[in-house]
C-alpha positions as CSV (number, residue, x, y, z in Angstrom):
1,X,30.7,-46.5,84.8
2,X,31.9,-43.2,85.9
3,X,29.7,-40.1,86.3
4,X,30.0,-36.6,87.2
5,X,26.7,-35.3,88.9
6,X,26.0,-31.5,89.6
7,X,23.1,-31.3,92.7
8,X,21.3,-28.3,93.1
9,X,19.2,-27.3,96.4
10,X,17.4,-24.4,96.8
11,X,15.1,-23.0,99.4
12,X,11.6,-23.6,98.2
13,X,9.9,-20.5,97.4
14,X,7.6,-20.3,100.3
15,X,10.6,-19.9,102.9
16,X,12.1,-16.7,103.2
17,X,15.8,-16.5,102.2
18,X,17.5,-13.3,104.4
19,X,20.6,-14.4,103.1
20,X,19.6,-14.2,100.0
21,X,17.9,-10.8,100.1
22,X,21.1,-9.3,102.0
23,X,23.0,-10.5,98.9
24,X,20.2,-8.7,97.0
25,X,20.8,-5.7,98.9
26,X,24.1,-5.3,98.7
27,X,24.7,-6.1,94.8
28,X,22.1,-3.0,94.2
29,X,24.1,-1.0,96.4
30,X,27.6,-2.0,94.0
31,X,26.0,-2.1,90.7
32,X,23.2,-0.5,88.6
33,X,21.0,-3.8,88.0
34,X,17.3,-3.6,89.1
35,X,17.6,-6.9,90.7
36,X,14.2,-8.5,92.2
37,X,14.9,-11.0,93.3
38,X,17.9,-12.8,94.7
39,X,18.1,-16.7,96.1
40,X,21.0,-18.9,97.4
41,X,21.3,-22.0,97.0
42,X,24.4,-24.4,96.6
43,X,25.7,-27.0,94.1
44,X,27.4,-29.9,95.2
45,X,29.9,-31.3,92.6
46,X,29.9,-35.4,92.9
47,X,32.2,-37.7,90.7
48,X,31.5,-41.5,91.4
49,X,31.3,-44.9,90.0
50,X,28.6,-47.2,90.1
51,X,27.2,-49.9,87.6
52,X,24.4,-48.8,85.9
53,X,23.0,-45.0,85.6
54,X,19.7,-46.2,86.9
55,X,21.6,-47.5,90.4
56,X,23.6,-44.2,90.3
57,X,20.3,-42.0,90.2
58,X,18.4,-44.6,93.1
59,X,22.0,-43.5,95.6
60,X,21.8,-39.6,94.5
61,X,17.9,-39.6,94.7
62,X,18.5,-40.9,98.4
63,X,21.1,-39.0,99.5
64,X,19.9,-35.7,97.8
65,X,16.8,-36.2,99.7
66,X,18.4,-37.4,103.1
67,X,21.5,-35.8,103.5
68,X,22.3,-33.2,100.7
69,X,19.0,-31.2,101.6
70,X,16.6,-30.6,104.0
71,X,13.4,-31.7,102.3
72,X,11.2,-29.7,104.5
73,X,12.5,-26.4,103.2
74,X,14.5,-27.3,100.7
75,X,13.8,-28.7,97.0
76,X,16.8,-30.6,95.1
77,X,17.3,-31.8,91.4
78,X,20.6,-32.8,89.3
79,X,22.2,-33.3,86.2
80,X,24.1,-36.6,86.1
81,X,26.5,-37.0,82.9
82,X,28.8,-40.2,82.0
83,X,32.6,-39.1,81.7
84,X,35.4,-41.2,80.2
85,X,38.0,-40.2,83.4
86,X,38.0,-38.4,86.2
87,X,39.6,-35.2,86.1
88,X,43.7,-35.4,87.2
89,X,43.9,-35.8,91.5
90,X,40.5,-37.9,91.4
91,X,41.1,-41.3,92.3
């Protein structure tokens, strides 16, 4: 089966984010929205194969939480789709 999975890993809310608030900073300085808050994060696009969607979420669940994110600081989830093909240059 193929799959396209989205991650998603964010800072958890207890850890400050100064990148994040320097971006926060900076887009009220270039625009007129009353932003509170502002967080970074990072998606990581994933196509793959594997047999069954239960063994591809077991492989994402374990490299989300050991190499994709620092679970100490960091909280990850995903959205894991079947696709017919990969898009053109995927092999």
């Amino acid at each position: 089966m193929k799959f396209k999975a989205l991650v998603f890993v964010r800072l958890r809310s207890q850890v400050d984010d100064s990148a994040g608030n320097a971006v926060r900073d900076a887009s009220r300085r270039l625009s007129e929205l009353n932003i509170r808050k502002l967080r970074l994060g990072k998606v990581i696009d994933i196509w793959l194969e594997a047999d069954t969607e239960e063994s591809a979420r077991k492989e994402l669940d374990t490299l989300s939480d050991r190499l994709y994110a620092n679970p100490v600081i960091e909280d990850w989830d995903y959205d894991l789709k079947v696709i017919e093909n990969f898009p053109k240059g995927i092999e």
